[in-house]
N, C-alpha and C positions, 0 to 999 in steps of 0.2 A: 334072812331077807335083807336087800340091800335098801339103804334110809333113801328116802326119795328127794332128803330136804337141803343135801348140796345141790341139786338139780336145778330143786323151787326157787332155790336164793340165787342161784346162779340168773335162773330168768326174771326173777322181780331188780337184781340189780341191774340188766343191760335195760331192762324197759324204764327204772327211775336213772338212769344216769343221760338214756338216749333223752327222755324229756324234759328232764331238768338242765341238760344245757341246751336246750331249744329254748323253753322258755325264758330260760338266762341271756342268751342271744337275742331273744324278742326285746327284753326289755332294755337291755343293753344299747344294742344298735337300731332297736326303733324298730326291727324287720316284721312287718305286722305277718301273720300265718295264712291271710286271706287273700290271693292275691288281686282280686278287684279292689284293694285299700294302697294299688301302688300305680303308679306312673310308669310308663314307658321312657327306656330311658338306650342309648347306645353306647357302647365303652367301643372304641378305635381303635387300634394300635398299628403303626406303621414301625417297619424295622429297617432298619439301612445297615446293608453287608459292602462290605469292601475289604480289599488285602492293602497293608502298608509295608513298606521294606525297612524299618528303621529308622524311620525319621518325623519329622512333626506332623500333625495331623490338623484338619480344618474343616468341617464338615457342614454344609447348609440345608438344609431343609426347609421348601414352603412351607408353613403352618395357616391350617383355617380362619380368615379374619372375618370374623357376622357372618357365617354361612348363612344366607337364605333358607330359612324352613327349622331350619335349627336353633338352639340357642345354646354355647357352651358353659359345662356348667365346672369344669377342671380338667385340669394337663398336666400333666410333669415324662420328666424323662429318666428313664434306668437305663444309666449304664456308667459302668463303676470304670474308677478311671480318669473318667474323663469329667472336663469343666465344662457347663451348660448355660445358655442365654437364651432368651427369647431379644429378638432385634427388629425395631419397629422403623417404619422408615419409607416414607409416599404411601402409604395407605398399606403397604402390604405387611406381614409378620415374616420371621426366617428363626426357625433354632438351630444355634450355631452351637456344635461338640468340638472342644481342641485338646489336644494332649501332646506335652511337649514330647516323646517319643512312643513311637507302636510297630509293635512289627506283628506282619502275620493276617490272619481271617480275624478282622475287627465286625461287630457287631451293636448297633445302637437302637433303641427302643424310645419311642415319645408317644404317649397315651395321651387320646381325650375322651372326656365324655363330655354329651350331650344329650338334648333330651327334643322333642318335634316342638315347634315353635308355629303354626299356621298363621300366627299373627305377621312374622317376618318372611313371607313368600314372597311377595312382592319385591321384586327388583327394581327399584327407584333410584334415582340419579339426580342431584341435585344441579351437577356443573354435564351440560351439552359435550358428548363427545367429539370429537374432530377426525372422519374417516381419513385415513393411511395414504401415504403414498406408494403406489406399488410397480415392480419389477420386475416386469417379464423377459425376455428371450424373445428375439424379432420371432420367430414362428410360435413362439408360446403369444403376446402381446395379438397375434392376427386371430389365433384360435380363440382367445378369453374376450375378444369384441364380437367376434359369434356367435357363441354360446349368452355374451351378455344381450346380443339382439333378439336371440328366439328367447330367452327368460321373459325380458324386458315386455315385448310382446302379447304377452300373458300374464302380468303382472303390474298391479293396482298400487302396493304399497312393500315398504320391506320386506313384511310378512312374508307375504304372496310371493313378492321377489326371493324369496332364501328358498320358498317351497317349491319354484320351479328350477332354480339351481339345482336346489338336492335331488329333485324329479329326474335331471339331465343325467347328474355326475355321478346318480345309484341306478342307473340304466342295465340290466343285466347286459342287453348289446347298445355299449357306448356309440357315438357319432366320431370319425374321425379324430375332427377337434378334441371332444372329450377324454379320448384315450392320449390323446399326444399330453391333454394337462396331466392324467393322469401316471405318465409312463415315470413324472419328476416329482411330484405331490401326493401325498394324500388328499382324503375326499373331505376331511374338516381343514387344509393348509389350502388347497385349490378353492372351498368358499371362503375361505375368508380374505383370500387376493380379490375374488372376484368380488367381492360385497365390497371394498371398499374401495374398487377401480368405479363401481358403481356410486361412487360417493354415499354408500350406508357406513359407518361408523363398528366395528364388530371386536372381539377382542375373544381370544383363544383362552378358555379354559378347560381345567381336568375337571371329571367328579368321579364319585366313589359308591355306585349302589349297595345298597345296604342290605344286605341276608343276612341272618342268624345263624351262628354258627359257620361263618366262613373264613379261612384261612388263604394266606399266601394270593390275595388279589389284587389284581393292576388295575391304574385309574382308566377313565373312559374319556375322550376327548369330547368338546362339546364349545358349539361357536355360540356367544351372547349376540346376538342383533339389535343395537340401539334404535328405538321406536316411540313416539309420545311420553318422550320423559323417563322410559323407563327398557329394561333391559330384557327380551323372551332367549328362552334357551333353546337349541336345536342340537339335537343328536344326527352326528353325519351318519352313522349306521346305521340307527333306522330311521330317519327319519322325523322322529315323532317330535315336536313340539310342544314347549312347556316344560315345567321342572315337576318330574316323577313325585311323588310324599319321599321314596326310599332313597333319595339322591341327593347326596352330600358335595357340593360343589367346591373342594377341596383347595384348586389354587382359580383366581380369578384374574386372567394374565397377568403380566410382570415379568420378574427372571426367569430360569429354570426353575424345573421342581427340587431338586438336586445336586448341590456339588460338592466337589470332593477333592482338596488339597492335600498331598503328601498320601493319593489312594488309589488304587486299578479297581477296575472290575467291579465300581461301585454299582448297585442297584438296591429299587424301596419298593417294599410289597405291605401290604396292609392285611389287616386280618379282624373280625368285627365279632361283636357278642350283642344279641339286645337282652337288655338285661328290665326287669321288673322293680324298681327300689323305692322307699316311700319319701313322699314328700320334702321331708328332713334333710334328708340322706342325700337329697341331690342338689340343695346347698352349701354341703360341706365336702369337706375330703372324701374318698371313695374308704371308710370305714378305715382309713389310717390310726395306728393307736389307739384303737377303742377297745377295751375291755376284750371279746373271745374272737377278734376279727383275726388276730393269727386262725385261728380252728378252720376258716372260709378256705374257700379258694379264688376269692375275688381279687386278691393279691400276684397271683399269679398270671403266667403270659397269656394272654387268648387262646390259642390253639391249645393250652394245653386245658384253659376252663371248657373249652367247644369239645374237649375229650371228656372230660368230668361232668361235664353236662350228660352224657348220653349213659356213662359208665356209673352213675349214680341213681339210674331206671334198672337197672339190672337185678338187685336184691326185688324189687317190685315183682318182675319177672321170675322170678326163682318162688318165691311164695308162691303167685300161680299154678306154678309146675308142681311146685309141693300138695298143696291143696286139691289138683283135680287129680293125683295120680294116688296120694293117701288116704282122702276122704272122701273124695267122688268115686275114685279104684277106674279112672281113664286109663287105657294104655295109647300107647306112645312108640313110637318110632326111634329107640334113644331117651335120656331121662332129662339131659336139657339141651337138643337141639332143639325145642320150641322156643326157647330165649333167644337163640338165636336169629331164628327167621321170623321173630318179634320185631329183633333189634334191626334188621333190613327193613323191615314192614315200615318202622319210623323211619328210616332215610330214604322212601320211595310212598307211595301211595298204598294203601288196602289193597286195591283193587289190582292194579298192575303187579305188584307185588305177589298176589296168590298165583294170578294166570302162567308169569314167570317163574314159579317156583313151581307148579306142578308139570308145566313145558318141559325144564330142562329133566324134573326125575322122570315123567314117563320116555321121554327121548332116551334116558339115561338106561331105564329097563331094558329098552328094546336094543337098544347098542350090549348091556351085559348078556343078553340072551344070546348075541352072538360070541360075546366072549367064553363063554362055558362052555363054547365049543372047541376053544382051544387049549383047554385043560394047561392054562397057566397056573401058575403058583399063587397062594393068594396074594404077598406083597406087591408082584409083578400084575394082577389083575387090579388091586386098588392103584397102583400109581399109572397105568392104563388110564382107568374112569377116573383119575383127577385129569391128566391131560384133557381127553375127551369132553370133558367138563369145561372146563375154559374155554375150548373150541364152543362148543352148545351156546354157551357165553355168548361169545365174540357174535355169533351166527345170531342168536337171537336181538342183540343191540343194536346190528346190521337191517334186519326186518323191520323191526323198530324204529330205525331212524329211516325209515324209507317212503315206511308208512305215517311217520309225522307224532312217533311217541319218543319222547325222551329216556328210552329204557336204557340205554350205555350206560351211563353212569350208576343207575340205581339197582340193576341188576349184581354189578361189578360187589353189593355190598353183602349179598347174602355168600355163608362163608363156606368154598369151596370144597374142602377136606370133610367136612360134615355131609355137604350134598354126596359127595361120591360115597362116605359110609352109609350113607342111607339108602343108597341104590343098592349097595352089595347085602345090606339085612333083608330090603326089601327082596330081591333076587333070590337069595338063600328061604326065607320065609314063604315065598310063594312055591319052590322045589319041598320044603317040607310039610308045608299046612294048608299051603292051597290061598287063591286068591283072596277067598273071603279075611283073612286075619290079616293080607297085607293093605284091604284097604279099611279094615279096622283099626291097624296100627297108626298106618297114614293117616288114615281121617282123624284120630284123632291127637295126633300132631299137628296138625290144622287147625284145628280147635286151639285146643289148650294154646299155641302160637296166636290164634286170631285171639282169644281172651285177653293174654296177657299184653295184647298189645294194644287193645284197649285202655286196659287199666294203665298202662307206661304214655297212653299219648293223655291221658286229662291232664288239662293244666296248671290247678291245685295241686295232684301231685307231682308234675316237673318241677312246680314251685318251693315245695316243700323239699321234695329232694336235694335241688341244687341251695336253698339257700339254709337249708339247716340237716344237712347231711349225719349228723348225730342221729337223726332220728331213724336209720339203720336199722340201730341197735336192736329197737321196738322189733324191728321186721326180721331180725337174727333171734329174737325169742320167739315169736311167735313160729317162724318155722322149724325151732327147735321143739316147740309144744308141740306140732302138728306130728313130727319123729317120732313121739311117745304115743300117739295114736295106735292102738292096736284091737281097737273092736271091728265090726261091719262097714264095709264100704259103703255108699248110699248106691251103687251100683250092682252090691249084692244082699239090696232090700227083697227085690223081687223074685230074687234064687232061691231064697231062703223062705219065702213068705208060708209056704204050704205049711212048714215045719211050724211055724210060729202059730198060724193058727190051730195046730193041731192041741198044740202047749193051753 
């Protein structure tokens, strides 16, 4: 008989090692396990790419100075190599990268975090600003007195005055005038001539909305309107007035965002995490040198924690899978494609989420019904229904955005090669068994899929997962305990039941 007790120890030590450096991490870094005991907080990361040919470099960057609504709470820059300043000078910040020679795809990185400050919303000004003098173009100067006359008209105060500008210049059918501003400006460069031809006071800034979990994003243009002392913001694309809570007002005019000495083809794209941390934690360093803060991945770039973020629900998922298929005795459509159309679930809604996923397989059925007609080969019939699949795709996003759902994007996440294996078992299964076991298998891939995607969106466990990832282990034992399971399904309590009472 083979000993049970390499097994046992194997699983009592991945459960004492996953908890004991969690709770080592607790105490170490403070990271309390609960997460209503933390703060909301943002980590930023802007990156600036450019090619150099060999020669010196000089690199500028706007940096945040008191954003409105924010409060920062650290910054620093990665990137090896190069010398780093922060440079202060008339109210505004710049970090300036130099290095006496670079050649090639240079790449620079400046982090900050922050945390929501509601106390600093307000936009106050202590010194009156002084509206602009402005430049037109003898038929641009005729057109911008026109449009300033019908605003003007309809308008009581700044305010009013920007809302009937922006009412004019986002006209889906412009007025003459308007199109001709339009045909040389933008709709935030076109208000902000015209705001201070009107003697208002305005001044061009970027901001940065804030999602979780976003990579690779451009700032948003946005005109400040000087009014009673104090400064409203206006969005030229939509409209909307006021500063959003998720709106990080990045540069607050001044120079460029951007320059670039001894460099081509520069550009900055930003990429955001909001992150959960305790009190402590957010006025000090971001867990630099502290005890198992190597272990984190809080150290790492954004996009690549906005990846570990999501790829750190997965073992959660996998237990699931294990659980209803070895102790419930669910069947299943495939053994972990529910983890995966879990892991879509989270980048799109529940609800949208299922309607589109049963869309594209039953479309998908009725498209392989015809293919069995053409006694292709199997390789040649699955890379068929993956094409066909993306098409389904394409065509479903299309509907979607016609009808006013945002389903392009979130369709695009559930994973394609899976969907097409599932149409051809499903296919094959309904030719051998009949429909009933194919939408027993479906349904309950559905299932076990909606389950686990429960369990992967509670925020306690996102919490836990992303900030003490150790605790895996626990979740690698226990699905190895569930493996050793080899009595009654609870699904075949009732198969069995006659026999049991007979006993």
């Amino acid at each position: 008989m083979v000993s049970r007790v390499p097994f046992y120890t194997t699983i009592a030590i991945l459960i004492l090692l996953g908890i004991s450096l969690a709770v080592t991490r607790h105490i170490q870094l403070g990271i309390p396990f609960w997460p209503g005991e933390q703060k909301q907080a943002w980590l930023i990361e802007a990156r600036v790419d450019f090619v150099s040919s060999n020669q010196p470099v000089l690199a500028s960057l706007n940096l945040p100075q008191n954003p409105p609504g924010f409060t920062l709470i650290n910054e620093l820059a990665a990137s090896p190599g190069y010398g780093f300043a922060i440079i202060e000078n008339d109210g505004h910040r710049r970090g300036e990268w130099s290095k006496n020679l670079a050649n090639g795809q240079q790449t620079l990185y400046y982090k900050v975090q922050l945390i929501p400050d509601t106390e600093r919303s307000i936009l106050t000004d202590n010194e009156r600003p002084i509206a602009r003098t402005v430049l037109w173009s003898e038929s641009e100067s005729i057109a911008a007195m026109d449009i300033l006359r019908q605003a003007e008209s309809k308008a009581s105060s700044p305010e009013s005055l920007t809302r009937e500008l922006l009412r004019l210049l986002r006209n889906p059918e412009p007025g003459q005038n308007t199109a001709l501003l339009l045909t040389n400006h933008s709709v935030s460069s076109a208000l902000d001539k015209l705001l201070n031809q009107s003697g208002v006071p305005t001044r061009v800034s970027v901001g940065l909305y804030l999602e979780d979990a976003r990579r690779r994003q451009g700032l948003t243009p946005m005109i400040e309107v000087f009014t009673n002392d104090r400064w409203i913001v206006f969005d030229p694309q939509t409209g909307h007035q006021g500063l959003p809570d998720n709106l990080l007002l990045w540069q607050r005019g001044g120079d460029s965002l951007l320059d670039v000495v001894g460099g081509q083809n520069s550009r900055v794209s930003f990429s955001m995490i909001e992150q959960t941390l305790p009190s402590i934690e957010l006025a000090q360093s971001q867990f630099a040198g502290q005890g198992l803060s190597w272990l984190g991945v809080h150290t790492l770039p954004i996009e690549e924690q906005s990846m570990f973020k999501l790829l750190f629900l997965l073992p959660l998922g996998a237990m699931v899978v294990v659980f209803m298929r070895i102790i419930i005795g669910l069947k299943t459509s495939g053994t972990f494609m529910p983890i995966l159309i879990a892991l879509a679930f989270l980048q799109t809604s529940l609800g949208l989420g299922l309607i589109s996923f049963i869309s594209i397989v039953a479309m998908g059925l009725v498209i392989r019904t015809w293919l069995s007609r053409l006694n292709l080969l199997l390789v040649s019939r699955i890379a068929t229904l993956v094409v066909l699949v993306v098409f389904l795709v394409s065509l479903l996003s299309l509907v979607g955005y016609q009808l006013g759902f945002s389903t392009g994007m979130t369709i695009t996440f559930f994973p394609m090669i899976i969907i097409a294996w599932t149409i051809e078992r499903m296919s094959i299964l309904w030719e051998e068994e009949g429909p009933k076991q194919v939408f027993v298998q479906g349904g309950g891939s559905l299932l076990v899929a909606v389950l686990a995607y429960l369990v992967m969106q509670l925020p306690v466990l996102g919490h836990l997962t992303f900030n003490f990832p150790e605790l895996n282990f626990v979740i690698l034992a226990l699905i190895m305990l569930m493996g050793q399971y080899t009595g009654y399904k609870l699904s075949e309590l009732r198969r069995f039941r006659a026999m049991l009472e007979q006993k």
